[in-house]
N, C-alpha and C positions, 0 to 999 in steps of 0.2 A: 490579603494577597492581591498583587497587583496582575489586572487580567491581558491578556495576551494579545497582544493587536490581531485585527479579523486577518489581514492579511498571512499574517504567522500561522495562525489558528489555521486557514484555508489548505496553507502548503504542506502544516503537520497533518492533516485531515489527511491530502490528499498520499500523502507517502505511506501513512498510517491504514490506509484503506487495503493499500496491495501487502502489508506485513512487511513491511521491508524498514520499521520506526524500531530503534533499542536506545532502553534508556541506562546513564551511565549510575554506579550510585552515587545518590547525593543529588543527582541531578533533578536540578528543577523542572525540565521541559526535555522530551526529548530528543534524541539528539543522532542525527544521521552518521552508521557508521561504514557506508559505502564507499568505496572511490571513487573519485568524483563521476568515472563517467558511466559504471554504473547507478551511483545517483541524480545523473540526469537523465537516463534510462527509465529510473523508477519514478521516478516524477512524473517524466512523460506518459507512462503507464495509467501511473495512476490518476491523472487529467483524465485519460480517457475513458476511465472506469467510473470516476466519481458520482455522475446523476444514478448508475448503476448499482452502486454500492449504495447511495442515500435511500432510491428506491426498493432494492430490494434485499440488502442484507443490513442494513440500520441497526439490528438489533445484533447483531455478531458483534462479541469481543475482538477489537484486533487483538492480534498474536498469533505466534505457534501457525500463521499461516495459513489460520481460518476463516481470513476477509477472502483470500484467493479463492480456497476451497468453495466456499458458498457461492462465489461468480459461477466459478466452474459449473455448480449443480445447477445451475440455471438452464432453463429450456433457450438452448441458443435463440429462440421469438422475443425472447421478453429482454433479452439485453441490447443494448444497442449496436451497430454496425463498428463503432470505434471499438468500443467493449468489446466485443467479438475478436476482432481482431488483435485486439489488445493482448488478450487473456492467455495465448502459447506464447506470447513474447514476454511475459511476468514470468508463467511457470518457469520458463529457460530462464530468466535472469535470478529466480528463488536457487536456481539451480544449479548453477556459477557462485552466488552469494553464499549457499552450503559448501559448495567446493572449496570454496574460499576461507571454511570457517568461522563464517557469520551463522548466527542461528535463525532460523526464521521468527521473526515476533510479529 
């Protein structure tokens, strides 16, 4: 299997991180089913979450919403100030994204 350019890799990480990544079947990699501009939303998001998520939820399954979930539980000290502020602007967009019919993964 041929491996995924780092730069690919970094952008699925980082969409993958807030739960906002579904894969289609069949699909080899997965694959954003956002609008565009809440997928530029969730992207942004999730930039700001990323040292966040490496640091301290690394071992959490994405899906089902549970990268968000674990920021959340986080002692607002230990996350970072983008993180922080990040984090009510994810839940709102997981929030619109359900509205929407998307399921959270």
């Amino acid at each position: 299997m041929t491996r995924m350019p780092y730069h690919l890799r970094l952008a699925l990480a980082a969409a993958t991180s807030l739960g906002f990544v579904t894969a289609g079947p069949g699909a080899a990699w997965a694959q954003q089913q956002l609008p565009p501009g809440m997928q530029a939303e969730a992207n942004a998001l999730a930039q700001a979450c990323r040292p966040d998520f490496t640091r301290l939820c690394s071992g959490v399954q994405p899906g089902g919403g549970r990268v968000l979930a674990c920021l959340q539980q986080q002692q607002p000290n230990k996350l970072s100030p983008a993180c922080r502020e990040a984090l009510p602007k994810a839940a709102a967009l997981q929030s619109r994204a359900a509205e929407s019919g998307l399921p959270p993964r």
